[in-house]
C-alpha positions in Angstrom: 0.0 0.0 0.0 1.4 3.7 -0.5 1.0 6.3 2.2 -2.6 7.6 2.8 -4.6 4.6 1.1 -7.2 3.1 3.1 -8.1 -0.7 3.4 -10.5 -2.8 4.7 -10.7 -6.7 4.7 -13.8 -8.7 3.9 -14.5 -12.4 4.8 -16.8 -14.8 6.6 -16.5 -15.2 10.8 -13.8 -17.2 11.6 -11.5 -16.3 8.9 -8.5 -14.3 10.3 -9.7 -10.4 9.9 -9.8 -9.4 13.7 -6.6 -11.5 14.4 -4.7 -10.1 11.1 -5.5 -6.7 11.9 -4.6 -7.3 15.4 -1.0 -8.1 14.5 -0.7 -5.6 11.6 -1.6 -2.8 14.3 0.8 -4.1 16.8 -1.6 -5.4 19.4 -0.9 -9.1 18.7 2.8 -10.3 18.1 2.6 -12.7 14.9 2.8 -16.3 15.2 4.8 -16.8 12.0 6.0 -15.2 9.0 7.2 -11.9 8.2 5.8 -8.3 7.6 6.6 -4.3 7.9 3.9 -2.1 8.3 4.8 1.9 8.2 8.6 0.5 7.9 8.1 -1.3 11.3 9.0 -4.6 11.7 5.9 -6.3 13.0 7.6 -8.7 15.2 9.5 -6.4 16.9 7.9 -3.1 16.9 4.3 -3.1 17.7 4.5 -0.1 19.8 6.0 2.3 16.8 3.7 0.6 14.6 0.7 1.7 17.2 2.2 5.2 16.9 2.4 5.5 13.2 -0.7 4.4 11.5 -4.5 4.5 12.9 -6.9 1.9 13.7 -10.7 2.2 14.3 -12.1 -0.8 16.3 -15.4 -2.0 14.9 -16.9 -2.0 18.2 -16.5 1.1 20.2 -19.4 2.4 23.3 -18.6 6.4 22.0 -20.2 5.9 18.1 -23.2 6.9 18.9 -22.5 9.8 20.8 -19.8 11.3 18.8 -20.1 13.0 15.6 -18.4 11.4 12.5 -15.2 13.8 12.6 -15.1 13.5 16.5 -14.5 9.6 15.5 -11.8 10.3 13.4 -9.7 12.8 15.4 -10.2 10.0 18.0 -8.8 7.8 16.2 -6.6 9.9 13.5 
């Protein structure tokens, strides 16, 4: 991906999104492989990968009672 794109991933329950997303945002170390996200390594540096990119949980109790750019300076 190049800077500033925006992704999503689609698949049935069960398939991997949460967890994938999890270890590409830094919040679960991977169990195998290799990947760099923001020129992180994802293995060993979850919390400069936290600090560089933004994630927007799918469930979160504030939706409803903030406004849509409220969310994203939350989040951004």
């Amino acid at each position: 991906m190049q800077p500033g794109e925006i992704f999503g991933l689609l698949g049935a329950n069960g398939a991997g999104k949460t967890t994938a997303i999890k270890m590409l945002t830094g919040i679960l170390p991977p169990s195998g492989g290799e990947g760099r996200v923001a020129g992180a390594d994802m293995k060993y540096a979850g919390a400069l990968i936290k600090s560089r990119i933004g994630y927007m949980s799918q469930a979160f109790s504030l939706y409803l009672d903030l406004t849509v750019v409220e969310n994203i300076r939350l989040y951004a």
